[in-house]
N, CA, C and O atoms as a CHARMM CRD file, in Angstrom:
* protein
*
  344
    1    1 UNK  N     58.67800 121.71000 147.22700 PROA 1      0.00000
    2    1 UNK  CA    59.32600 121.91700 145.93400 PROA 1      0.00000
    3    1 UNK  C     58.55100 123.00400 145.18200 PROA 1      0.00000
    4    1 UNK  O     57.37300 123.00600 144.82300 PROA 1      0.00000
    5    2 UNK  N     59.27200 123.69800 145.07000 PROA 2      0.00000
    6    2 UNK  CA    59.07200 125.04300 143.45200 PROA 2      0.00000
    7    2 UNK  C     58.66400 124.94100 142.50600 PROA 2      0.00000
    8    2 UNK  O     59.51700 125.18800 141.65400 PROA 2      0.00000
    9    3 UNK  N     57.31200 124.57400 141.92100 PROA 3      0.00000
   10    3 UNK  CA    57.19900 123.93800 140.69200 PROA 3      0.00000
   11    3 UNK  C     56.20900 125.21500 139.94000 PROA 3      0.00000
   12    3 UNK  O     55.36100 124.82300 139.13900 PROA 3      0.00000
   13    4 UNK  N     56.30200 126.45300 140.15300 PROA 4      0.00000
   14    4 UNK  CA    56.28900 127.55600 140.09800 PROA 4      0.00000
   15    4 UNK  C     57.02300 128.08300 138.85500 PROA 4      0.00000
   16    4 UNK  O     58.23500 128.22800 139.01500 PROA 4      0.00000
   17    5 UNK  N     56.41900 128.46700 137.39100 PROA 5      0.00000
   18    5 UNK  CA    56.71500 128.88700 136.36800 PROA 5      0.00000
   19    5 UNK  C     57.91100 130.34700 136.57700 PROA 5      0.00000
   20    5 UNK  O     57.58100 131.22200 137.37800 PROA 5      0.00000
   21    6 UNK  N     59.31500 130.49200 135.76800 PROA 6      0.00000
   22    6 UNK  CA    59.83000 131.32500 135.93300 PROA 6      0.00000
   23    6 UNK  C     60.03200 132.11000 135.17300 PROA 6      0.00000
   24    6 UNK  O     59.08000 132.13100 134.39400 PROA 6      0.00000
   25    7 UNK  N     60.99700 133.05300 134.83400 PROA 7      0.00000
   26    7 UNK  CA    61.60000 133.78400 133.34200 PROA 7      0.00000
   27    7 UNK  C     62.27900 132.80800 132.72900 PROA 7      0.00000
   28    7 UNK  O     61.75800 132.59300 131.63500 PROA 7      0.00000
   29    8 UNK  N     63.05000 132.23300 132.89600 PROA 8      0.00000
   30    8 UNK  CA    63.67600 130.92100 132.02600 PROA 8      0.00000
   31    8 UNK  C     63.44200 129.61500 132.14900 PROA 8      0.00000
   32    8 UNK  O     62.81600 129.42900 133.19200 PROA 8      0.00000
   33    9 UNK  N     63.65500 128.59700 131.56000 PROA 9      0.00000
   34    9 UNK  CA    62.99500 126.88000 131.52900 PROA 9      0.00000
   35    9 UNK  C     64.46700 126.68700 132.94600 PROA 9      0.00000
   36    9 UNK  O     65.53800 127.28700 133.03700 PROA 9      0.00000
   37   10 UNK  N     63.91400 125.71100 133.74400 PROA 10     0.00000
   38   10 UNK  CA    64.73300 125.25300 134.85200 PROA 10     0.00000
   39   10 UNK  C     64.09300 123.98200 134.57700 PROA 10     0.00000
   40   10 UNK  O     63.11800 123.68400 133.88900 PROA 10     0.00000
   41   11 UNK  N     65.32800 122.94800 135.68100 PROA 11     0.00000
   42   11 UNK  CA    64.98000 121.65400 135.83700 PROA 11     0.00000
   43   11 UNK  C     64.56700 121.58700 137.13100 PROA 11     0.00000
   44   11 UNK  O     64.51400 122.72300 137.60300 PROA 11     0.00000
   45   12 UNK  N     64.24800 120.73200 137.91600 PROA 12     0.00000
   46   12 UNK  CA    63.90200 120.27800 138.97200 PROA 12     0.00000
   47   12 UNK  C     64.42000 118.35300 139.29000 PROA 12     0.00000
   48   12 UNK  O     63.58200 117.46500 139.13200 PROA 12     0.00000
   49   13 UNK  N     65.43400 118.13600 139.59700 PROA 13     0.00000
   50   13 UNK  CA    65.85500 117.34500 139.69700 PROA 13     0.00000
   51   13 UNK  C     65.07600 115.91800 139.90100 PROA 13     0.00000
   52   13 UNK  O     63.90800 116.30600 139.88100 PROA 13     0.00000
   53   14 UNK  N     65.03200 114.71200 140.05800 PROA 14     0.00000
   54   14 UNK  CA    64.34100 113.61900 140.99900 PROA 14     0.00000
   55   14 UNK  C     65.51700 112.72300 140.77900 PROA 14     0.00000
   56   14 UNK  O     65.48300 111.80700 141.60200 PROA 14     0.00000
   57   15 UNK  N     66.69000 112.63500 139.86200 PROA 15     0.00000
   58   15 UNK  CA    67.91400 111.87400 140.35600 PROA 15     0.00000
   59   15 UNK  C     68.13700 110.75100 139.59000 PROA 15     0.00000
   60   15 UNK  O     67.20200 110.03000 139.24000 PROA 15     0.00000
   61   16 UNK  N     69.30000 110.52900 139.29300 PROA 16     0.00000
   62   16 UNK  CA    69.56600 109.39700 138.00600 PROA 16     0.00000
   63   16 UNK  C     69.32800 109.61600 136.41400 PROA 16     0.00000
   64   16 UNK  O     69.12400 108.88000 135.44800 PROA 16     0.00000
   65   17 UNK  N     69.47200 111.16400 136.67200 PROA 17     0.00000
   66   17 UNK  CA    69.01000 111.22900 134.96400 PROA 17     0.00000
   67   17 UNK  C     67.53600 111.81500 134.79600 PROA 17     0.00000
   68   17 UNK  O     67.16200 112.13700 133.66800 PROA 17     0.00000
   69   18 UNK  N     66.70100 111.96000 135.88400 PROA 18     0.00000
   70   18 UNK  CA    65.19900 112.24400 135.72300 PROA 18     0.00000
   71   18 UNK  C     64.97500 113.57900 136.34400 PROA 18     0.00000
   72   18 UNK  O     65.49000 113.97100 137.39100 PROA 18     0.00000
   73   19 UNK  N     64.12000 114.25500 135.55500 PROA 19     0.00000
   74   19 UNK  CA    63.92700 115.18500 135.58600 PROA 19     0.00000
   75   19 UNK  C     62.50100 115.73000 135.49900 PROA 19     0.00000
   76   19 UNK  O     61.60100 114.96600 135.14800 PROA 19     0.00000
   77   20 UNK  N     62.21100 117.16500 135.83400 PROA 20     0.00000
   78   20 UNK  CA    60.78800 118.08500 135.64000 PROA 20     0.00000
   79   20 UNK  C     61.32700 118.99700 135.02800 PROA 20     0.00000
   80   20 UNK  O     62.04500 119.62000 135.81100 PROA 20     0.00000
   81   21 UNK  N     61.36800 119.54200 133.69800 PROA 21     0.00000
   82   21 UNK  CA    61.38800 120.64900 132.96900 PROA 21     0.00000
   83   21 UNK  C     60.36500 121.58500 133.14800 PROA 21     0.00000
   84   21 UNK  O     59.16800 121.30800 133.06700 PROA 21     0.00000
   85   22 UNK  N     60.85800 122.76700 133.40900 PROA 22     0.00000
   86   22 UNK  CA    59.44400 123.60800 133.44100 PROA 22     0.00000
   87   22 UNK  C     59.61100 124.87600 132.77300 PROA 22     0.00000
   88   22 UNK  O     60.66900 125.50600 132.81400 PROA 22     0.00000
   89   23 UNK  N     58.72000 125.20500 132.24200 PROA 23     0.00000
   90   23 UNK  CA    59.01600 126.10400 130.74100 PROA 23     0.00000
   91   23 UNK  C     58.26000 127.58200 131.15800 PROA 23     0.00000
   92   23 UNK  O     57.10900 127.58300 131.59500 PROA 23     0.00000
   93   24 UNK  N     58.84800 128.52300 131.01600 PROA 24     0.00000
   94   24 UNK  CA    58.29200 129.75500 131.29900 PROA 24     0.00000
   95   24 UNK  C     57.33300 130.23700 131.46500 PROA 24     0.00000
   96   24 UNK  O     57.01600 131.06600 132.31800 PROA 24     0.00000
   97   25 UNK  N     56.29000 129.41000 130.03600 PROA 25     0.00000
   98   25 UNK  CA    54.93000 130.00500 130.42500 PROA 25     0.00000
   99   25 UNK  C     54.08400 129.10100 131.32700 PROA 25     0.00000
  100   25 UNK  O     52.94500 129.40800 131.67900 PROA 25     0.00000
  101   26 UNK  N     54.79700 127.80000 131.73400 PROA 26     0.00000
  102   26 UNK  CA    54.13000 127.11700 133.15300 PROA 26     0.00000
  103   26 UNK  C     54.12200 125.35500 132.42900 PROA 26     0.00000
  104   26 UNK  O     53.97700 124.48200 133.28600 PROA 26     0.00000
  105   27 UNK  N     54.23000 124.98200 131.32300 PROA 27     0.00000
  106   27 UNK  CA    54.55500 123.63000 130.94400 PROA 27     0.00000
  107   27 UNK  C     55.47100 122.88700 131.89400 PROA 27     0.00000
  108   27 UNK  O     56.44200 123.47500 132.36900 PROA 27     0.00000
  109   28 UNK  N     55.22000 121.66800 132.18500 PROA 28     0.00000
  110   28 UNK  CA    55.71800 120.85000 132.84800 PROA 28     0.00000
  111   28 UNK  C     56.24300 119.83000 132.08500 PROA 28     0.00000
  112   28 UNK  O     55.42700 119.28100 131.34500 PROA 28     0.00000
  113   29 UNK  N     57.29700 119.45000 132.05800 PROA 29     0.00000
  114   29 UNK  CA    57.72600 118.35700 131.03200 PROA 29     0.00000
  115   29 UNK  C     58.94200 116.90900 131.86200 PROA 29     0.00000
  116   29 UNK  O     60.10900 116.93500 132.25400 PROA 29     0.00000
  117   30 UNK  N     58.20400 116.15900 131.82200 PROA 30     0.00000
  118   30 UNK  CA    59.21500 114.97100 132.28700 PROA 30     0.00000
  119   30 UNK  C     60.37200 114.45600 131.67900 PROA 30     0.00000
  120   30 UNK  O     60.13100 114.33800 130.47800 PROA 30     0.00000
  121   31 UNK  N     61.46700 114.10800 131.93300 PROA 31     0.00000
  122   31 UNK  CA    62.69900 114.16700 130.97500 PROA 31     0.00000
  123   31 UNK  C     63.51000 113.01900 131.36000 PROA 31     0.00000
  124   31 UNK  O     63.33200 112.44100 132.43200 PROA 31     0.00000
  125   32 UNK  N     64.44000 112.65800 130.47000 PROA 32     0.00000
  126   32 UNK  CA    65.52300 111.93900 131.46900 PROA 32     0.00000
  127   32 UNK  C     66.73000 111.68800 130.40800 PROA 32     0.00000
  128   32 UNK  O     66.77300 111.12000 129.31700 PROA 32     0.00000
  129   33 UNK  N     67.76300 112.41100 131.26700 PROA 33     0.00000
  130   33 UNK  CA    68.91700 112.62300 130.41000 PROA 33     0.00000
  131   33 UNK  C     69.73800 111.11500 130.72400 PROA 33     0.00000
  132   33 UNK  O     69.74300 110.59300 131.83900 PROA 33     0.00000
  133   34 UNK  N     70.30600 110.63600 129.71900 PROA 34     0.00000
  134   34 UNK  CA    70.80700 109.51300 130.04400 PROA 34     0.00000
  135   34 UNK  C     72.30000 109.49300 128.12300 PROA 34     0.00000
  136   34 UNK  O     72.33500 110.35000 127.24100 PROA 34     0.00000
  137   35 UNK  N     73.05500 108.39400 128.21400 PROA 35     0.00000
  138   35 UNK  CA    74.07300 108.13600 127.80000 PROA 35     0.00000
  139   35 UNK  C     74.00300 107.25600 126.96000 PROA 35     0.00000
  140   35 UNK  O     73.69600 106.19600 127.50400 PROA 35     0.00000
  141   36 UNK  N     74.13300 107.16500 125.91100 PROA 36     0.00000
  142   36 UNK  CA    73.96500 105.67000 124.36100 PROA 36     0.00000
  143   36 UNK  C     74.95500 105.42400 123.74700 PROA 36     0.00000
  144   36 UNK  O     75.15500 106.07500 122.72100 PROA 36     0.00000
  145   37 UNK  N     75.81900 104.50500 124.11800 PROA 37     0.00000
  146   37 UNK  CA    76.65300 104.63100 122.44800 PROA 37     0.00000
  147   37 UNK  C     77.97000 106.22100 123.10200 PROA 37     0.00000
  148   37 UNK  O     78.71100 106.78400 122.29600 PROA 37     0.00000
  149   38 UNK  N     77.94200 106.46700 124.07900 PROA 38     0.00000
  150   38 UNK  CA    79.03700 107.81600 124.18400 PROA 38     0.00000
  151   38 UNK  C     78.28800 108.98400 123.85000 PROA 38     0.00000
  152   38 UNK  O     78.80900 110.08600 124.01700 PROA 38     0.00000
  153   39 UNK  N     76.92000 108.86200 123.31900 PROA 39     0.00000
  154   39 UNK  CA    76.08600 109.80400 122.57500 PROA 39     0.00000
  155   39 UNK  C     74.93400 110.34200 124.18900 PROA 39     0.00000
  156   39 UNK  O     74.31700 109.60700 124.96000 PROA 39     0.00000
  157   40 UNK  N     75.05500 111.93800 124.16900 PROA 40     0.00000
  158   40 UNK  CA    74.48700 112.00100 125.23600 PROA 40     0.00000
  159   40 UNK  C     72.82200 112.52100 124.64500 PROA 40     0.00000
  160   40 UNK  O     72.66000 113.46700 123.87500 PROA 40     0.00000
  161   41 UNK  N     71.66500 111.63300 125.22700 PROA 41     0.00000
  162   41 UNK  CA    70.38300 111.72500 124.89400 PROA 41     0.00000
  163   41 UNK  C     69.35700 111.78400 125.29700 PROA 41     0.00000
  164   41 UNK  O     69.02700 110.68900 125.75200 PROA 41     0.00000
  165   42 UNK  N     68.22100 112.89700 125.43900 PROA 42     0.00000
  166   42 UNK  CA    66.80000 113.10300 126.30500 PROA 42     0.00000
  167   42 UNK  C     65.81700 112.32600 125.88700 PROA 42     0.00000
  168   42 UNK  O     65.50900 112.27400 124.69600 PROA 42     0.00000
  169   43 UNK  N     65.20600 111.62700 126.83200 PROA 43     0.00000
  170   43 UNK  CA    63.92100 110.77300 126.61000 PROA 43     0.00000
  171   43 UNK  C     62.64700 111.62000 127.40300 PROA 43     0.00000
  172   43 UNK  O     62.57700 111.64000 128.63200 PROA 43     0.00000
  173   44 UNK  N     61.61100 112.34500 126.47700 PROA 44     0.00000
  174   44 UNK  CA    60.59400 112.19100 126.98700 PROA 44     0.00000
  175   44 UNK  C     59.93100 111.22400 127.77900 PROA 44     0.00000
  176   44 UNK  O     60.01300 110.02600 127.50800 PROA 44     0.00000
  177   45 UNK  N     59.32700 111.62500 128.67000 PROA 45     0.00000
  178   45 UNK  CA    58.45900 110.68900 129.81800 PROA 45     0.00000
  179   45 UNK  C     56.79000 111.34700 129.47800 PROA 45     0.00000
  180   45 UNK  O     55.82000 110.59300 129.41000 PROA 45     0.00000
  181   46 UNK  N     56.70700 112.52100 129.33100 PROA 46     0.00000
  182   46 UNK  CA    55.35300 113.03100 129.27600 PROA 46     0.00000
  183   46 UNK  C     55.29800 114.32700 130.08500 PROA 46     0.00000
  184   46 UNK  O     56.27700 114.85000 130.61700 PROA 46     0.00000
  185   47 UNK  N     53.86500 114.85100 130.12300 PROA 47     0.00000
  186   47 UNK  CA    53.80500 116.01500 130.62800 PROA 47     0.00000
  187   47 UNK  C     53.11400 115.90100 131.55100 PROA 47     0.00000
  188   47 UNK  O     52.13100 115.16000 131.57300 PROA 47     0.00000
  189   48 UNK  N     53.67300 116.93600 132.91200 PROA 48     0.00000
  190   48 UNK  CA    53.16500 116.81800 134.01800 PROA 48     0.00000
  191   48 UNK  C     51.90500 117.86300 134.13300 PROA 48     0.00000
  192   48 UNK  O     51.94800 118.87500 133.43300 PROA 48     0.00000
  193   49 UNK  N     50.77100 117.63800 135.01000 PROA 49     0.00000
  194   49 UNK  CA    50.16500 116.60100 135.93300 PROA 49     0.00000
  195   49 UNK  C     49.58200 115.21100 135.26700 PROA 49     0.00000
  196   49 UNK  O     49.29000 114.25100 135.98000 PROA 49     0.00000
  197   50 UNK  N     49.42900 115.19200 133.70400 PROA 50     0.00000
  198   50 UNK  CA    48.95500 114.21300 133.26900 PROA 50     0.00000
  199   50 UNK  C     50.13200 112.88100 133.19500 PROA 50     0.00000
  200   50 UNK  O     49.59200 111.97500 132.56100 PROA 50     0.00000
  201   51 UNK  N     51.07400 112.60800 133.48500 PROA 51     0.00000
  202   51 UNK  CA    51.67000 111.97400 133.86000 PROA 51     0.00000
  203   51 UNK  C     52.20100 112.26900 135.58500 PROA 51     0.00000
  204   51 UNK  O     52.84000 113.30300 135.78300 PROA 51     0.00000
  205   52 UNK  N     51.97400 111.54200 136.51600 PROA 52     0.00000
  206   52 UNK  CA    52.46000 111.40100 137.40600 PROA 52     0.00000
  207   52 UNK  C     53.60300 111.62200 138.35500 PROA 52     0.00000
  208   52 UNK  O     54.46400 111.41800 137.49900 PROA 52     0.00000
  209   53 UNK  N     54.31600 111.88000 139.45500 PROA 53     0.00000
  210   53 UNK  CA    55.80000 111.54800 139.48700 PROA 53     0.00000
  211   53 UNK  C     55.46900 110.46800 139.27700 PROA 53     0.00000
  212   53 UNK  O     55.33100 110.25500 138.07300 PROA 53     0.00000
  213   54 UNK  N     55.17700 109.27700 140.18700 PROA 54     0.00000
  214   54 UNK  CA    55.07800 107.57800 140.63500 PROA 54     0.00000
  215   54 UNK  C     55.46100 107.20400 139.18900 PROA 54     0.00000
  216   54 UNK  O     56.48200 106.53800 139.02000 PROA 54     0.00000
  217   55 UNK  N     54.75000 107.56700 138.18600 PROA 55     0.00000
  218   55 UNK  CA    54.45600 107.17600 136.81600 PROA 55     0.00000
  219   55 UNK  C     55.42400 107.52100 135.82300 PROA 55     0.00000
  220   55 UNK  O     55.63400 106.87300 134.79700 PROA 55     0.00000
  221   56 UNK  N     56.02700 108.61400 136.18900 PROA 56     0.00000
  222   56 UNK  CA    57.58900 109.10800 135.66900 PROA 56     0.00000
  223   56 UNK  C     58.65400 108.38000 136.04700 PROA 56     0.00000
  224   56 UNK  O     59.51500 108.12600 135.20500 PROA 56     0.00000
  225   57 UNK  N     58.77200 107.95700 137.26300 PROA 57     0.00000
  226   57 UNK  CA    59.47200 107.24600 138.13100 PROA 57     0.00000
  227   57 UNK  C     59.89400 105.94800 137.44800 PROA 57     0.00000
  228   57 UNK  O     61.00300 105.47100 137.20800 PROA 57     0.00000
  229   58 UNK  N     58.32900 105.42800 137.15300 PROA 58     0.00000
  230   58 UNK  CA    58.13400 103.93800 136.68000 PROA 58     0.00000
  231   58 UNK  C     58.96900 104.02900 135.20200 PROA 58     0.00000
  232   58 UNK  O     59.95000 103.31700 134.98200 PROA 58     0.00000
  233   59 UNK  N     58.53000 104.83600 134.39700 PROA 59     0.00000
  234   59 UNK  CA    59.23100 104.96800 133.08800 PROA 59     0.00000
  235   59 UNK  C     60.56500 104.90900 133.03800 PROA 59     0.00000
  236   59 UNK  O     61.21600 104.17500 132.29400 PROA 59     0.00000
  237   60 UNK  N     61.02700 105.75700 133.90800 PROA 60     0.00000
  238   60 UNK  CA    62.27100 105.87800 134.51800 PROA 60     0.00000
  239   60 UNK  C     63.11900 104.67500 134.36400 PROA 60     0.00000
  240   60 UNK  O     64.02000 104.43700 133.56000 PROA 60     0.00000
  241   61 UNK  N     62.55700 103.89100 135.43900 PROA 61     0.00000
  242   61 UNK  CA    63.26100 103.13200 135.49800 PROA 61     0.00000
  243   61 UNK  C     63.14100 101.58600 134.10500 PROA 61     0.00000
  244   61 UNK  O     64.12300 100.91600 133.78700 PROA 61     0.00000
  245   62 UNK  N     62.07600 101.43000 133.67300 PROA 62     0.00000
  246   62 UNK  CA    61.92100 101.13700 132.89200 PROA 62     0.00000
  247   62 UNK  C     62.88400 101.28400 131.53800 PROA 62     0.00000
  248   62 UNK  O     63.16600 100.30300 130.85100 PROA 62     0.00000
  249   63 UNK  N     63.27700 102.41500 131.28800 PROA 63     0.00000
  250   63 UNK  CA    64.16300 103.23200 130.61200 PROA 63     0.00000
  251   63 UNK  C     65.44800 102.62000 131.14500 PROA 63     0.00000
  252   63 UNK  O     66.03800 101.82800 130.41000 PROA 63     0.00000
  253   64 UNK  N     65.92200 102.88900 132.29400 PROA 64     0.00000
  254   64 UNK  CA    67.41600 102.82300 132.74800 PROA 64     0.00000
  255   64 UNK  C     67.65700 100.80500 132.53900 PROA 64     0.00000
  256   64 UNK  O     68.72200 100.20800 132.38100 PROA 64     0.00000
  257   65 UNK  N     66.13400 100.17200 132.62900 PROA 65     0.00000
  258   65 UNK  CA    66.44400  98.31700 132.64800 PROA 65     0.00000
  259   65 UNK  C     67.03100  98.31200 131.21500 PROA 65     0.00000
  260   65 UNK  O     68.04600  97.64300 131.02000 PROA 65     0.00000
  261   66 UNK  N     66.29200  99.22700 129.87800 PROA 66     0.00000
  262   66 UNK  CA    66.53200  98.93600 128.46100 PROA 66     0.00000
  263   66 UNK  C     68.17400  99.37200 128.05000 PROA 66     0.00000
  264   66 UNK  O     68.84300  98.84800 127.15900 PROA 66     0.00000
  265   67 UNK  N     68.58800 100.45000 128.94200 PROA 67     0.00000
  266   67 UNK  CA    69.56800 100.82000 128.53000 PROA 67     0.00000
  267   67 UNK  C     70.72700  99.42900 129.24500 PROA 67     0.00000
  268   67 UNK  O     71.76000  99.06200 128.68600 PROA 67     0.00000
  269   68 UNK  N     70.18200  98.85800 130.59100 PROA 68     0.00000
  270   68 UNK  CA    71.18500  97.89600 131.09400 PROA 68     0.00000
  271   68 UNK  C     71.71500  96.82300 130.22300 PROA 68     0.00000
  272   68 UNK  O     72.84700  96.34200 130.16200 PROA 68     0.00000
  273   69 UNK  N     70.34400  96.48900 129.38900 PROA 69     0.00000
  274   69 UNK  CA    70.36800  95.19000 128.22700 PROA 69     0.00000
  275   69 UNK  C     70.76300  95.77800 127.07500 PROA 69     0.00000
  276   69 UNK  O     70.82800  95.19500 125.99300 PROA 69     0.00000
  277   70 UNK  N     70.99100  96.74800 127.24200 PROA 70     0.00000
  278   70 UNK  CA    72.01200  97.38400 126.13400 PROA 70     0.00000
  279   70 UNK  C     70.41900  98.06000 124.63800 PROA 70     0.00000
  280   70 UNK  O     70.73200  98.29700 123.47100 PROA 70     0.00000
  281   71 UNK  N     69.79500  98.12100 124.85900 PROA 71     0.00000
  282   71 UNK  CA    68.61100  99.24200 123.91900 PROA 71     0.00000
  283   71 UNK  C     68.43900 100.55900 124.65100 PROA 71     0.00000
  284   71 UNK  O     68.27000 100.95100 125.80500 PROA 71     0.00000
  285   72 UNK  N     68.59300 101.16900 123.14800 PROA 72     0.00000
  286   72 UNK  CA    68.13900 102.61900 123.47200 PROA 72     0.00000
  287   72 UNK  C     66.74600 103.20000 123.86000 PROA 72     0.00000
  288   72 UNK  O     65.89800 103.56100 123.04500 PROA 72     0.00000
  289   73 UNK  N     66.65100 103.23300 124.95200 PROA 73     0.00000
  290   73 UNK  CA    64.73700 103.45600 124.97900 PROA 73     0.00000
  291   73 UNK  C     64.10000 104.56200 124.18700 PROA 73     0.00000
  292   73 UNK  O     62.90700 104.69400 123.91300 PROA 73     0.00000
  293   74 UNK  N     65.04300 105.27700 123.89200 PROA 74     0.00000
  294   74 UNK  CA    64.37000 106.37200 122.73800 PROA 74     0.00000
  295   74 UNK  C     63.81300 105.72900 121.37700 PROA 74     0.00000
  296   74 UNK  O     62.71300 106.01800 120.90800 PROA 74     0.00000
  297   75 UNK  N     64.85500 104.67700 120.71300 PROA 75     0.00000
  298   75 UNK  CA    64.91800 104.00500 119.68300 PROA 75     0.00000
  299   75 UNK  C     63.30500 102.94600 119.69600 PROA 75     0.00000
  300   75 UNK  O     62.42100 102.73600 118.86500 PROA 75     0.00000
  301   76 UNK  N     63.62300 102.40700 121.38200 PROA 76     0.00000
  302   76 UNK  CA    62.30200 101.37700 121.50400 PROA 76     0.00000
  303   76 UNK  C     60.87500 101.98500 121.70100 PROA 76     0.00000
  304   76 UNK  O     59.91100 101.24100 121.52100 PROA 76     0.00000
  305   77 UNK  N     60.65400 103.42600 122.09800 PROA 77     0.00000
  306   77 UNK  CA    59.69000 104.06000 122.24700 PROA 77     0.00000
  307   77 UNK  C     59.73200 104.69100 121.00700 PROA 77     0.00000
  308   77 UNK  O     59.06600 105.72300 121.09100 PROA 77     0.00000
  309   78 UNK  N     60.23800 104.54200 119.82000 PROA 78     0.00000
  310   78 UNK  CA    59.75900 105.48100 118.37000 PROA 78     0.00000
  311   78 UNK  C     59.16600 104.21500 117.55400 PROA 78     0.00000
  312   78 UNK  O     58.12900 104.21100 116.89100 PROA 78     0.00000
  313   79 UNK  N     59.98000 103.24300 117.73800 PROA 79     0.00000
  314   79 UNK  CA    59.11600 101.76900 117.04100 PROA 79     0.00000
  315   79 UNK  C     58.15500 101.12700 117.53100 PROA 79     0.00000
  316   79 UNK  O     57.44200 100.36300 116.88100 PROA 79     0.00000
  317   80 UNK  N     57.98100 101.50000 119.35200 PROA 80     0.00000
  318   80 UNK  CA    56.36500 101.29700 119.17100 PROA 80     0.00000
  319   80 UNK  C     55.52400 102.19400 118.79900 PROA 80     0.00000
  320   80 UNK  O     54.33400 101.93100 118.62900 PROA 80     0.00000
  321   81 UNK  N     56.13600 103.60200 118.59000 PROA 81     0.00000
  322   81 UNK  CA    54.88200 104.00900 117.96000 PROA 81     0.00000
  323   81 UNK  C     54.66300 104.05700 116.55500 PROA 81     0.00000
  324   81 UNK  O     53.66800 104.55200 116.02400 PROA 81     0.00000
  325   82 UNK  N     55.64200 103.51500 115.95600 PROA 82     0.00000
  326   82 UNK  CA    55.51600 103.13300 114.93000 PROA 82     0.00000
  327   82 UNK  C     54.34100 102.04100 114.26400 PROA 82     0.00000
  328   82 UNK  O     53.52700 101.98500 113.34100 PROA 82     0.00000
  329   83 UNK  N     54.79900 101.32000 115.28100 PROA 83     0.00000
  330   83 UNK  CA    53.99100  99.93400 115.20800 PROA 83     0.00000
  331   83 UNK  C     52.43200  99.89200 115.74900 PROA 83     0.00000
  332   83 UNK  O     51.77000  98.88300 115.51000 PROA 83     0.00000
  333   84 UNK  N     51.80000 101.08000 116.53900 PROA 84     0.00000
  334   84 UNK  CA    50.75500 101.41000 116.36400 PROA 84     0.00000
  335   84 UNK  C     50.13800 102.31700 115.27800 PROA 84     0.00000
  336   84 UNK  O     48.94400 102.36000 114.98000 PROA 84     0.00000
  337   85 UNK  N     51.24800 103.11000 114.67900 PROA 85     0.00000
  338   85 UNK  CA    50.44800 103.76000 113.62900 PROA 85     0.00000
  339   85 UNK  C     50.23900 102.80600 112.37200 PROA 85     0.00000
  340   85 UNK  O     49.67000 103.31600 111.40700 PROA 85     0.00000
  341   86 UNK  N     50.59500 101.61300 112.28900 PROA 86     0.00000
  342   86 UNK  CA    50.76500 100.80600 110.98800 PROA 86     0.00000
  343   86 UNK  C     49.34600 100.36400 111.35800 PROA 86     0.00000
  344   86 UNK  O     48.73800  99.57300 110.63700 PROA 86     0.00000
């Protein structure tokens, strides 16, 4: 795999919504496009190498269990960090 900085931001697939963003000047960014409400929405995972695939993966799916039980994991990952900054 190509994970090789270009002239424009590309994705790099891993499937189900998950993704490697990679940004021109060489940023790596974990992603995952997914569906809320009819509302279409990106969840950060973190930035790569300091996050993992395995570890992207895990979020991943983690992400796709919250959306099964019907929560937005974007929504549940802004109130915990909420709830650590208090």
């Amino acid at each position: 795999m190509d994970l090789l900085p270009r002239r424009y931001s590309r994705k790099v697939t891993a499937g189900h919504g998950l993704y490697l963003l990679i940004a021109p000047r060489g940023g790596k960014y974990w992603r995952y496009n997914y569906t809320f409400e009819g509302k279409r929405k990106t969840l950060a995972l973190g930035v790569y190498p300091d996050v993992s695939a395995a570890l992207a993966k895990r979020r991943h799916q983690q992400a796709r269990n919250q959306l099964a039980r019907g929560v937005d994991p974007m929504i549940r990952k802004r109130n915990l960090r909420l709830q650590h900054a208090a």
